[in-house]
mmCIF file of the C-alpha atoms, coordinates in Angstrom:
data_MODEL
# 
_entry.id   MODEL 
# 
loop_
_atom_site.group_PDB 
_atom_site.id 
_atom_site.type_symbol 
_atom_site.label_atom_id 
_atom_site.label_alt_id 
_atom_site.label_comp_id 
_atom_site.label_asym_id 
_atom_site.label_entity_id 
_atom_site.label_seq_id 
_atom_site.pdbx_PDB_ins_code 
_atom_site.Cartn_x 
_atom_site.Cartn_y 
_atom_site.Cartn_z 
_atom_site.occupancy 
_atom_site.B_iso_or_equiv 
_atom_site.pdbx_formal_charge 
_atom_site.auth_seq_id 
_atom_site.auth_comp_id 
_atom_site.auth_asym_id 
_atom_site.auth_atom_id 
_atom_site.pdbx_PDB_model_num 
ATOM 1   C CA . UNK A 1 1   ? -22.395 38.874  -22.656 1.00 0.00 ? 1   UNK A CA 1 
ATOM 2   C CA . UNK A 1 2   ? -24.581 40.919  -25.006 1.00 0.00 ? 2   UNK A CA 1 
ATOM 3   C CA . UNK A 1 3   ? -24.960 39.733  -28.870 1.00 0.00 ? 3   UNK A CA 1 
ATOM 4   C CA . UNK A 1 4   ? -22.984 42.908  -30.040 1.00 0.00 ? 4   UNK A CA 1 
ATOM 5   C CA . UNK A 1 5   ? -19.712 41.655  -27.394 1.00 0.00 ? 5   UNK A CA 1 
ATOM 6   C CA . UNK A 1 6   ? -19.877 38.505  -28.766 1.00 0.00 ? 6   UNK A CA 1 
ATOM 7   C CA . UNK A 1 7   ? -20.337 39.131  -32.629 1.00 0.00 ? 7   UNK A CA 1 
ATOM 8   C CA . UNK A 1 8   ? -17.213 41.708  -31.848 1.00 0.00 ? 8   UNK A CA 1 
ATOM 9   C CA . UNK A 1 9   ? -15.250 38.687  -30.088 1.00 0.00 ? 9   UNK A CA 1 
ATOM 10  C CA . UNK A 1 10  ? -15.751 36.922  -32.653 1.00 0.00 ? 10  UNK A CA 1 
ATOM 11  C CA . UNK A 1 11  ? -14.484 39.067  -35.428 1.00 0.00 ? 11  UNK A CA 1 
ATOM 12  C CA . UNK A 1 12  ? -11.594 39.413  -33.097 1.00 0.00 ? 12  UNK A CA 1 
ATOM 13  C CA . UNK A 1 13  ? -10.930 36.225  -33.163 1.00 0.00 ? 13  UNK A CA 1 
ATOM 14  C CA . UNK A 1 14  ? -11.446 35.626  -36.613 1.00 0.00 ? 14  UNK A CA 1 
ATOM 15  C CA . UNK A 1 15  ? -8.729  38.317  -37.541 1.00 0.00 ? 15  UNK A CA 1 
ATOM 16  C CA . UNK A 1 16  ? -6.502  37.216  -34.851 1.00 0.00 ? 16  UNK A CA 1 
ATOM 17  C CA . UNK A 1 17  ? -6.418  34.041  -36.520 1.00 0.00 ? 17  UNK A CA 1 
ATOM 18  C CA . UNK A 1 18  ? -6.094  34.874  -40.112 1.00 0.00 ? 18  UNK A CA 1 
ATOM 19  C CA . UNK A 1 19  ? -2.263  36.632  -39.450 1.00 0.00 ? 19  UNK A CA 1 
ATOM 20  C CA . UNK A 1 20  ? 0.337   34.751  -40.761 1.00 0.00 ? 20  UNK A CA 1 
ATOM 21  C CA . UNK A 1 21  ? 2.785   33.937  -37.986 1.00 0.00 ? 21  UNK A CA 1 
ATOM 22  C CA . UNK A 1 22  ? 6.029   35.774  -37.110 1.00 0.00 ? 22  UNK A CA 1 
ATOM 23  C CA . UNK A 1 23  ? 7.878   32.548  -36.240 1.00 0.00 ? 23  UNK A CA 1 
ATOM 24  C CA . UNK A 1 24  ? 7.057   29.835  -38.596 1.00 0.00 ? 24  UNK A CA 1 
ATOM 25  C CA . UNK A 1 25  ? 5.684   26.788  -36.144 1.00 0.00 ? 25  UNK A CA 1 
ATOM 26  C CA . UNK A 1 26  ? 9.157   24.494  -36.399 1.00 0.00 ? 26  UNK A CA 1 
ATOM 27  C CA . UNK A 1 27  ? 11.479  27.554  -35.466 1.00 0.00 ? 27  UNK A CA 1 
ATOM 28  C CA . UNK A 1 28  ? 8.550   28.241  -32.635 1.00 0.00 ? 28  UNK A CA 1 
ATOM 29  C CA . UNK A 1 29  ? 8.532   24.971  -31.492 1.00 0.00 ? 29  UNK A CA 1 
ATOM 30  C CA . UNK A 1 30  ? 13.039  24.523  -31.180 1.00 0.00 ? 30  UNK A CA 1 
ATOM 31  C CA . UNK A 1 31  ? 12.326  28.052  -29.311 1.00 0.00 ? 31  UNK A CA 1 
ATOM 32  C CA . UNK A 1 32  ? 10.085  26.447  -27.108 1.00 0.00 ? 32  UNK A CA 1 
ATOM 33  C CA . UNK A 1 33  ? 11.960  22.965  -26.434 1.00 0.00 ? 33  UNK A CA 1 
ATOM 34  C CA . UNK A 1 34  ? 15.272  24.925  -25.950 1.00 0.00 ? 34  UNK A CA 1 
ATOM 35  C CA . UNK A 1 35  ? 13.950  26.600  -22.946 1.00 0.00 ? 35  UNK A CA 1 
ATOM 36  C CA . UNK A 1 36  ? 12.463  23.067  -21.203 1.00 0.00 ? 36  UNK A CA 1 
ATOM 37  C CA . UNK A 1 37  ? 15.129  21.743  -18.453 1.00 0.00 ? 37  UNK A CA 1 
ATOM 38  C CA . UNK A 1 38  ? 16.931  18.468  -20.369 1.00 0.00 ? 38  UNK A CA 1 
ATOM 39  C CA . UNK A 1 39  ? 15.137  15.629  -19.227 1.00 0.00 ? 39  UNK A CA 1 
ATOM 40  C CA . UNK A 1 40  ? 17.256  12.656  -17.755 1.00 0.00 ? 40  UNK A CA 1 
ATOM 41  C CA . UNK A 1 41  ? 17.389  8.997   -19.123 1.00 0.00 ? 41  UNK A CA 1 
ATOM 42  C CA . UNK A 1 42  ? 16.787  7.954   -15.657 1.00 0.00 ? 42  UNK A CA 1 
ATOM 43  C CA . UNK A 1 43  ? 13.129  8.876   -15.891 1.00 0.00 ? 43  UNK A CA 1 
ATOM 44  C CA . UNK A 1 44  ? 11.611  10.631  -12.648 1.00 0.00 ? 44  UNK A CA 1 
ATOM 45  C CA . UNK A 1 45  ? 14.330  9.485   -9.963  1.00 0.00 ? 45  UNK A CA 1 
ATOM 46  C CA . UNK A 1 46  ? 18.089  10.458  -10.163 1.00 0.00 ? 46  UNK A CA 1 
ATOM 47  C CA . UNK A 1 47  ? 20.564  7.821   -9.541  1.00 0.00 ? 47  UNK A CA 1 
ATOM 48  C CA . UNK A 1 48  ? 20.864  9.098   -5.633  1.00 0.00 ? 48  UNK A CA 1 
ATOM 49  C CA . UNK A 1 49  ? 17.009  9.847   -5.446  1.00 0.00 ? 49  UNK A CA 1 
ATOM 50  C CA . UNK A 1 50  ? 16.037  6.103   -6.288  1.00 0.00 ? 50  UNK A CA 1 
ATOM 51  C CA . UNK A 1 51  ? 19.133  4.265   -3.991  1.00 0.00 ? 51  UNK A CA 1 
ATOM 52  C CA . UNK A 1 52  ? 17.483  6.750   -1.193  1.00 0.00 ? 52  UNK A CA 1 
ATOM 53  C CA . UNK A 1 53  ? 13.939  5.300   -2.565  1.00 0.00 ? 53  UNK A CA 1 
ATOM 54  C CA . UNK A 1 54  ? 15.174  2.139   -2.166  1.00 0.00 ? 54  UNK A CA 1 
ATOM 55  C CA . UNK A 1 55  ? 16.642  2.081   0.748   1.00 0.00 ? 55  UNK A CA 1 
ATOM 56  C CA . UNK A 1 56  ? 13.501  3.306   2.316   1.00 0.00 ? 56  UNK A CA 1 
ATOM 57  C CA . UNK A 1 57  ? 11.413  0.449   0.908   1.00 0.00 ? 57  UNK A CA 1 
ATOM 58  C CA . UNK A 1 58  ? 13.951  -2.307  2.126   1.00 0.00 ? 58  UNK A CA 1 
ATOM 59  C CA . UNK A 1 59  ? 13.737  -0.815  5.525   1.00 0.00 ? 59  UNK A CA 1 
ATOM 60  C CA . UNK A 1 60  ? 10.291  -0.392  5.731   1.00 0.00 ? 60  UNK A CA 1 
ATOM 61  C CA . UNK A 1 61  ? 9.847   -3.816  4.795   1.00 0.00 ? 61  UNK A CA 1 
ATOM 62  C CA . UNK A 1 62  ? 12.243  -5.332  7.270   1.00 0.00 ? 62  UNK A CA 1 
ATOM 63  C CA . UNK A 1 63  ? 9.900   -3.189  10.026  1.00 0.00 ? 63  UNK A CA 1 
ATOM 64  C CA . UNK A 1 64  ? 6.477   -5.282  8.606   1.00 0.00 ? 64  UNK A CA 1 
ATOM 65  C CA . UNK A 1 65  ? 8.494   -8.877  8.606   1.00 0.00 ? 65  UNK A CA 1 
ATOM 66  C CA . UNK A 1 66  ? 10.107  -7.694  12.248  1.00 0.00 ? 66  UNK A CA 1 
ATOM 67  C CA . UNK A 1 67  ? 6.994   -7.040  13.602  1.00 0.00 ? 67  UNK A CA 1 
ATOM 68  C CA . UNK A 1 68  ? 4.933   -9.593  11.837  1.00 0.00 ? 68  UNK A CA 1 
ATOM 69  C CA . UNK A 1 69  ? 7.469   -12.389 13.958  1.00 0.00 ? 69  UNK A CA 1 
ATOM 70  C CA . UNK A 1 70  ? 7.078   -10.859 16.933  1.00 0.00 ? 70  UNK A CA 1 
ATOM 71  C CA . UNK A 1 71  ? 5.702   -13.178 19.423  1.00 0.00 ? 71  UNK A CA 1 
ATOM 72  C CA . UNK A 1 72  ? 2.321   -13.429 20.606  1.00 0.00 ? 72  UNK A CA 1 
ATOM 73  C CA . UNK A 1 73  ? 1.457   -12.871 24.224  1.00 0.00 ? 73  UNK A CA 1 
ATOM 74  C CA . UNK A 1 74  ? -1.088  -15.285 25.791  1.00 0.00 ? 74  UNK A CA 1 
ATOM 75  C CA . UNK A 1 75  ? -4.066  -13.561 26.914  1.00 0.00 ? 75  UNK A CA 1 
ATOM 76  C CA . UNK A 1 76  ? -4.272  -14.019 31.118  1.00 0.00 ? 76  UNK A CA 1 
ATOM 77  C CA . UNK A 1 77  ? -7.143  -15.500 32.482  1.00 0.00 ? 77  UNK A CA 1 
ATOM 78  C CA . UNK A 1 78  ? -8.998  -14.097 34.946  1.00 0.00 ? 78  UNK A CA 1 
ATOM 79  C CA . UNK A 1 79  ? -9.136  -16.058 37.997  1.00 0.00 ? 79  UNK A CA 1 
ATOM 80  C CA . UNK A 1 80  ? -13.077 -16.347 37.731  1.00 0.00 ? 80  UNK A CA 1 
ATOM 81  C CA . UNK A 1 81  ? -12.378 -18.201 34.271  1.00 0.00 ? 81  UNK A CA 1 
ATOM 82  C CA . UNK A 1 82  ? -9.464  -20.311 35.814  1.00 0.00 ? 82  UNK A CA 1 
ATOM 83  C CA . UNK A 1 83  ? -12.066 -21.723 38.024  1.00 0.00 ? 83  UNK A CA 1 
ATOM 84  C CA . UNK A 1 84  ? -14.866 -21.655 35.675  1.00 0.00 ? 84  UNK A CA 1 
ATOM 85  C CA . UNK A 1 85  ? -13.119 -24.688 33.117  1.00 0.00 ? 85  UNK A CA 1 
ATOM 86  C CA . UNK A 1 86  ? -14.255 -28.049 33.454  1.00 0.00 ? 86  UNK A CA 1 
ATOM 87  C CA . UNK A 1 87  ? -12.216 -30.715 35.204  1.00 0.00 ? 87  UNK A CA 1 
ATOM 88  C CA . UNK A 1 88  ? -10.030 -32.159 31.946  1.00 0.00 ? 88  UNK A CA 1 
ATOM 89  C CA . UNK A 1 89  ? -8.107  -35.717 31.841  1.00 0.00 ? 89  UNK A CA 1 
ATOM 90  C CA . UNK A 1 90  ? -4.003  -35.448 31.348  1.00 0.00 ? 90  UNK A CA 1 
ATOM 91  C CA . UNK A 1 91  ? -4.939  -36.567 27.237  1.00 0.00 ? 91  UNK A CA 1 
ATOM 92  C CA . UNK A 1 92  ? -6.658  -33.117 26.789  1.00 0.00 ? 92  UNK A CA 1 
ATOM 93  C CA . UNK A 1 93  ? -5.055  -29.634 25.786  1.00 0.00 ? 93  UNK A CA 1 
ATOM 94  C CA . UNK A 1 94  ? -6.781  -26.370 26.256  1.00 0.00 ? 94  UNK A CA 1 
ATOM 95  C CA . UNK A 1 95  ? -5.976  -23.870 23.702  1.00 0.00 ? 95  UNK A CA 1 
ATOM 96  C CA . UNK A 1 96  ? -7.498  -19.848 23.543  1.00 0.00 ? 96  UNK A CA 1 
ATOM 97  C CA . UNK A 1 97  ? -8.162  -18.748 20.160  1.00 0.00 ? 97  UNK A CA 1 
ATOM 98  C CA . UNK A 1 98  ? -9.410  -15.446 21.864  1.00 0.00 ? 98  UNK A CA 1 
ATOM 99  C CA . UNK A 1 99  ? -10.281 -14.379 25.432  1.00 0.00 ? 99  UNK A CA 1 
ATOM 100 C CA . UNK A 1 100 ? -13.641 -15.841 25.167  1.00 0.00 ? 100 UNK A CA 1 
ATOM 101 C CA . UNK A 1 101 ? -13.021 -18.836 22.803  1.00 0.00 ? 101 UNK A CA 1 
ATOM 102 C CA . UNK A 1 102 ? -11.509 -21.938 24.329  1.00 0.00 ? 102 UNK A CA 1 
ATOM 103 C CA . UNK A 1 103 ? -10.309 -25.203 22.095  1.00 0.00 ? 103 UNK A CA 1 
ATOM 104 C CA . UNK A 1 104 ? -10.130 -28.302 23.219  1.00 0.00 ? 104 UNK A CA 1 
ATOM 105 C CA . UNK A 1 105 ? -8.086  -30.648 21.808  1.00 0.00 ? 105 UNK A CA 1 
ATOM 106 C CA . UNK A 1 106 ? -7.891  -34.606 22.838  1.00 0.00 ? 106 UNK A CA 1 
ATOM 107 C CA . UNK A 1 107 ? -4.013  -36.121 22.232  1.00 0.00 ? 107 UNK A CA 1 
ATOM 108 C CA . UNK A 1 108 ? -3.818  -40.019 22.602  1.00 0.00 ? 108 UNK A CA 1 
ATOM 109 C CA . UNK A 1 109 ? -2.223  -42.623 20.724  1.00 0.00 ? 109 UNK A CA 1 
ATOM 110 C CA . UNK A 1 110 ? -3.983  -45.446 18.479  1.00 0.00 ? 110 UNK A CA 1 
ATOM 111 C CA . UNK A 1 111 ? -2.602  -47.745 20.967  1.00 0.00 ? 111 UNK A CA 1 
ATOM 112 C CA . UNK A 1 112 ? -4.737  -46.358 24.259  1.00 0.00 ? 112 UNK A CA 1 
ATOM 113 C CA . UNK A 1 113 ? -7.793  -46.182 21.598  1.00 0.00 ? 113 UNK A CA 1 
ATOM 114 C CA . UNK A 1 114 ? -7.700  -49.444 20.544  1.00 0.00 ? 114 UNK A CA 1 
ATOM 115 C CA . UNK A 1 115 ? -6.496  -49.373 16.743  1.00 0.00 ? 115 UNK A CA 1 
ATOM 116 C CA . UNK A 1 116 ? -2.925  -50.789 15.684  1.00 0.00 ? 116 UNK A CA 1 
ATOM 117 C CA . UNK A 1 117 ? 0.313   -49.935 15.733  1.00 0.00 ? 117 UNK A CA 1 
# 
């Protein structure tokens, strides 16, 4: 904008607001409030809105625990890693923590070990 626009904008401006108003600012203000929609107590959610809202949650969270529970399924070995384990004694369990990962855990009693009973 050009200096002469602006210094005319601004006197605008100026006598724009220097009028006194039509509507004096609490009649302006009821105007304006009058026309909003009422606003419910509720808040955001009607009463049929939030049982909907709820009911989704509840199901959705019955999906996560349902398939959270579902049972694992052991990984198959291949037959080359059947044959490639190491000879193990009846006191030893083999567990797979992954498909490459074996544990091996040793089960006796203090008896067979030679502590007390």
């Amino acid at each position: 904008m050009k200096d002469s626009e602006m210094d005319r904008f601004d006197e605008a401006l100026r006598v724009w607001a220097n009028q006194v108003p039509q509507t004096p600012a609490d009649e302006a203000a009821r105007q304006v409030l009058a026309r909003l929609p009422e606003r419910r107590r509720g808040g955001w959610l009607t009463g049929s809105q939030l049982r909907l809202a709820t009911a989704g949650v509840v199901l959705a969270l019955l999906l996560v625990i349902g398939w959270a529970t579902l049972p694992q399924s052991p990984v198959p070995l291949s037959a080359s890693e059947e044959l490639a384990q190491p000879p193990m004694s009846e006191d030893v369990v083999l567990l797979w923590l992954d498909s490459e990962t074996p544990l091996y855990l040793t089960v006796a009693t203090s008896a067979t070990k030679g502590g007390s009973q």
